[in-house]
C-alpha positions in Angstrom: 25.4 21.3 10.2 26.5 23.7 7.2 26.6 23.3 3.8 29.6 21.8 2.7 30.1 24.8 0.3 32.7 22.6 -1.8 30.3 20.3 -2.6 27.7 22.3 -3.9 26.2 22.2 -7.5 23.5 23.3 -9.2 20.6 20.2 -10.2 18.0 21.3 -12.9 15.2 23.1 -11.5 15.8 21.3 -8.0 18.4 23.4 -6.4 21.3 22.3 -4.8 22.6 19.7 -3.9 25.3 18.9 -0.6 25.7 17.0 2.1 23.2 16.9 4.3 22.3 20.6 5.9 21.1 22.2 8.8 17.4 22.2 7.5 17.6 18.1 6.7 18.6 17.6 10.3 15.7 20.3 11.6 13.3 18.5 9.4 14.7 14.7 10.0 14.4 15.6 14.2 11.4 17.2 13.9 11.7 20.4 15.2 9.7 22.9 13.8 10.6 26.2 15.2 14.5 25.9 14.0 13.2 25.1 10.5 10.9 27.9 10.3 13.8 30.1 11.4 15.9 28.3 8.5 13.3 28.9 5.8 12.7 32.8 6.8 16.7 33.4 6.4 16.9 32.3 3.0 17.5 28.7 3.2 16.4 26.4 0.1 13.8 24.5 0.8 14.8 21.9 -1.8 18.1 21.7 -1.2 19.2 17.7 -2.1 21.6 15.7 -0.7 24.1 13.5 -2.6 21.0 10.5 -3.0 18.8 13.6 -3.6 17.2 13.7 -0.4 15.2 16.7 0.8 14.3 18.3 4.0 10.7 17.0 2.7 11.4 12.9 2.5 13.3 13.5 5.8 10.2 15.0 8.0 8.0 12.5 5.7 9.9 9.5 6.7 9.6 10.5 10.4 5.7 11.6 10.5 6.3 15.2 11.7 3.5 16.9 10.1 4.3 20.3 11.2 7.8 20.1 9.5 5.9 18.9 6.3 3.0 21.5 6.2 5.9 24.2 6.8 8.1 22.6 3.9 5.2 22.8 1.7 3.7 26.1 2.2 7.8 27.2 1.7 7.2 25.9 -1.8 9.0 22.4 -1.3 8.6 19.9 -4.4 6.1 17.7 -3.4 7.2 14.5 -5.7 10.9 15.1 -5.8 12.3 11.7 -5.7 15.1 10.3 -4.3 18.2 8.2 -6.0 16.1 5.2 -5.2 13.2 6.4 -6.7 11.2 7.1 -3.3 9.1 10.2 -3.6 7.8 12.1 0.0 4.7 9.9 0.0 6.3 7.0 -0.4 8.0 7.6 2.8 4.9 9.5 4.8 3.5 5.9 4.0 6.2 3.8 5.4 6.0 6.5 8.2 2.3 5.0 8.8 1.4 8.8 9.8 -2.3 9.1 8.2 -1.8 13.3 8.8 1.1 13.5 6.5 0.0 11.2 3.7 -3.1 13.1 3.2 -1.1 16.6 3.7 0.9 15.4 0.9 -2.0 13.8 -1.5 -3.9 17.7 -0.9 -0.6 19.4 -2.4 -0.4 17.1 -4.9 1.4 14.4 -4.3 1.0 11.6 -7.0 -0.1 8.5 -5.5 0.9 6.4 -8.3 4.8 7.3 -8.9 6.5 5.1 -11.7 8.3 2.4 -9.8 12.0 1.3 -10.2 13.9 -1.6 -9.0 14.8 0.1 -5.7 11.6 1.6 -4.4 7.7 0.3 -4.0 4.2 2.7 -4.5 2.7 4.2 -1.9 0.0 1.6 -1.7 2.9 -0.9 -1.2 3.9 0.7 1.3 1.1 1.3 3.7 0.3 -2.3 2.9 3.6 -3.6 4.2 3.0 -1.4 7.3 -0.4 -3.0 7.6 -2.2 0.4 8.0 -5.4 -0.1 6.5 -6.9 3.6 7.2 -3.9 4.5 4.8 -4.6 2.2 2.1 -8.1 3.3 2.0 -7.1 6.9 1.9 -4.6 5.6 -1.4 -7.5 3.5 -3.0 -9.7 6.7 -2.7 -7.2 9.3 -4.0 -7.4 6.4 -7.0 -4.3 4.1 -6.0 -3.4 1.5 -8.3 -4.4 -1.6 -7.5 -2.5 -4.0 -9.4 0.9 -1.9 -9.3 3.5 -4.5 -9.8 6.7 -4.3 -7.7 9.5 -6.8 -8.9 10.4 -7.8 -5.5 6.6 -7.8 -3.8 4.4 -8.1 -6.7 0.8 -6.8 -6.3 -0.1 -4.6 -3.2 -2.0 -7.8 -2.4 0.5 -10.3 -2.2 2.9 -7.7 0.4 -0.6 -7.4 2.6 -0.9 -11.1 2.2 2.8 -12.0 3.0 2.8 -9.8 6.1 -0.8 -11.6 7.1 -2.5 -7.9 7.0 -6.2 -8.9 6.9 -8.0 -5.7 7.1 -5.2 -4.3 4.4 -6.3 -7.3 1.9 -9.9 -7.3 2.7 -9.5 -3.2 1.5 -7.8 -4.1 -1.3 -10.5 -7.0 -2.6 -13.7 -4.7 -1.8 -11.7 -2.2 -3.9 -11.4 -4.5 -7.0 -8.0 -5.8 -6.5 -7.8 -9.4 -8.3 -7.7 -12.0 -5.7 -5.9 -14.7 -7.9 -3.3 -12.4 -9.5 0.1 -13.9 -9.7 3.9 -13.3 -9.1 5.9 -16.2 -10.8 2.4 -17.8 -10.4 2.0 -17.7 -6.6 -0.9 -16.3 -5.1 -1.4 -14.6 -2.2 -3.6 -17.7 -1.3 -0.1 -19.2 -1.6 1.3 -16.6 0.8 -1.7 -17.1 3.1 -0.8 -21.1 3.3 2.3 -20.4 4.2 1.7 -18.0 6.5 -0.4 -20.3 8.0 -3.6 -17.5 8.4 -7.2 -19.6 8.7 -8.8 -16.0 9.1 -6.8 -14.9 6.0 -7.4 -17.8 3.7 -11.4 -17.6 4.7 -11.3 -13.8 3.5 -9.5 -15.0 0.4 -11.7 -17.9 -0.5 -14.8 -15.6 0.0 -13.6 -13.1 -3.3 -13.1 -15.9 -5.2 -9.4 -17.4 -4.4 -8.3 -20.3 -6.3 -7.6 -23.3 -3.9 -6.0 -25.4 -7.1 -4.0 -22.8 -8.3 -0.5 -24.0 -8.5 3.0 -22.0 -8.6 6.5 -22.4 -10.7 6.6 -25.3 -8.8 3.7 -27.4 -9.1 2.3 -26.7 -5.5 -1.2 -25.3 -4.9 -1.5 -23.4 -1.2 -2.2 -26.7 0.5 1.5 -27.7 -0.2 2.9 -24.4 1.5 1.0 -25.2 4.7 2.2 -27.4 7.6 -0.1 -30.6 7.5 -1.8 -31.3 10.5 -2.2 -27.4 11.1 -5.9 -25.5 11.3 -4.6 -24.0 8.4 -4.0 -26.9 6.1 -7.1 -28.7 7.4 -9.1 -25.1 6.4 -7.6 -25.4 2.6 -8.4 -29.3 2.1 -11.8 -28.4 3.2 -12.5 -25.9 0.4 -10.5 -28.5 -1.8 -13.2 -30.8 -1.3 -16.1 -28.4 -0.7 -17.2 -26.2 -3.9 -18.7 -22.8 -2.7 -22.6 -21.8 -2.4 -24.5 -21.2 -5.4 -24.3 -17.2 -2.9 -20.8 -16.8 -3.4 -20.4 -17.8 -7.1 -22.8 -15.6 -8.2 -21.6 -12.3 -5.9 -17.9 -13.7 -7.4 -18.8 -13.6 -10.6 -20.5 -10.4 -10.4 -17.4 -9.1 -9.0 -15.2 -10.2 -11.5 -17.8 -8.9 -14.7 -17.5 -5.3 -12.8 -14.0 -5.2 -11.4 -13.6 -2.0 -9.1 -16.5 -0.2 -10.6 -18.6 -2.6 -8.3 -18.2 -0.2 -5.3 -20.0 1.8 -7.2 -22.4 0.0 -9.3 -24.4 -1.8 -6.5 -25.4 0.3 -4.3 -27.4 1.9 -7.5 -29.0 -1.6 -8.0 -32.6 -1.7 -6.9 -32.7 -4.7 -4.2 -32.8 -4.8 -0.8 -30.3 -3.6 1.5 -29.8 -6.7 2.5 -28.4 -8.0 -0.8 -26.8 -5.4 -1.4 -24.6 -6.0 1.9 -23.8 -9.3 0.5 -23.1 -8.3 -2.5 -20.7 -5.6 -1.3 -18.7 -8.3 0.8 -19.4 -5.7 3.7 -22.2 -8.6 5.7 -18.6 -10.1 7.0 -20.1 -13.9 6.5 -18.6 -16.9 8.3 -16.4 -19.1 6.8 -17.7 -21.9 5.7 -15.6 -24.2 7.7 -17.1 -22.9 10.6 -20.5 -23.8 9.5 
């Protein structure tokens, strides 16, 4: 496809922008060789579309890493965003392509953008995919943790709503705040209703609040089918307080927040504490005991 040279204008420091172009289709389909051929004849790299799309969020969006790496060596603007607010890594992330989100975080790439109304973090991103390899990656390249998106909330209630265990348990080990609130649901809330016994039991052991109640009155009890494993799960820790164990590894939790991670394995105890403390012993729940 050519440049529809009518529609061209110069954008800032960008470049152009048009309709889409030969090297957003190369880039979009993946096919390496024809943008490489592109990019040596002159074409610009960050050319935008009319949303301000580049060849970059295309090959992003679709995981082909060799269309990124060449994009980027050409000198492609590694957080461009688009209309929507979506920057590449956004889209490597709701790609799930682990290659490409850390391509893009080694050029660069900020891992916390600014949100808008239109577009989640990377973080929530991953987390809605359910790619927890990915959200450790964010968390280490110092993701925010309690980003909040008007539409998800936290990056723990999205892992919650979609019932992504291993996402949430990342998130909790990394400090994320198990009771934080979106119009005062919690993802325990989200976990009721999604009616997820292995969920609720990872919940409950950071600390969840079984009585906490939303803009409606109803704790997570009340969003779960009675009758189900799920309800009978979240009457038991409403009528069960939690060992003297777990209080004190919560509270030690919550005094530290995410510098935990790195405050306990300094601690002189025993490597066996310091699993538990480190929520890394994977205990059963104690409705199974």
């Amino acid at each position: 496809m050519e440049v529809t040279a009518a529609r061209r204008s110069f954008l800032c420091d960008i470049g152009y922008w048009a309709d889409r172009t030969a090297l957003h289709e190369a880039a979009s389909q993946g096919r390496a060789l024809q943008l490489k051929q592109l990019i040596d004849s002159g074409a610009c790299v960050n050319t935008v579309t009319v949303d301000n799309i580049t060849p970059l969020h295309e090959a992003s969006l679709r995981g082909h890493c060799p269309c990124v790496r060449l994009l980027l060596r050409a000198g492609a603007q590694v957080d461009v965003r688009t209309i929507h607010g979506s920057t590449p890594l956004c889209n490597a992330c709701a790609s799930g392509n682990f290659e490409c989100v850390q391509l893009l975080l080694d050029q660069g790439a900020n891992v916390n953008p600014s949100l808008t109304a239109l577009t989640a973090s990377p973080l929530h991103e991953a987390c809605i995919q359910g790619d927890v390899a990915i959200v450790k990656l964010l968390i280490s390249r110092g993701a925010e943790l309690e980003f909040f998106d008007v539409h998800f909330g936290p990056p723990l209630h999205i892992a919650a709503a979609k019932g992504h265990v291993a996402c949430v348990r990342a998130l909790l080990q990394a400090g994320a705040r198990v009771n934080s609130v979106k119009f005062h649901e919690t993802a325990l809330h989200l976990a009721a209703r999604g009616d997820s016994v292995v969920l609720v039991d990872t919940l409950m052991e950071f600390g969840a609040n079984v009585f906490s109640s939303d803009n409606s009155g109803n704790r997570p009890r009340d969003h779960s089918k009675e009758g189900t494993p799920c309800y009978h799960c979240l009457c038991y820790y409403e009528c069960h307080p939690l060992s003297l164990q777990q209080i004190c590894r919560i509270r030690l939790w919550r005094m530290l927040g995410p510098r935990a991670q790195r405050v306990i394995p300094d601690l002189h105890t025993s490597p066996v504490l310091k699993s538990f403390l480190l929520f890394s012993d994977h205990c059963p729940s104690q409705t199974e005991t």
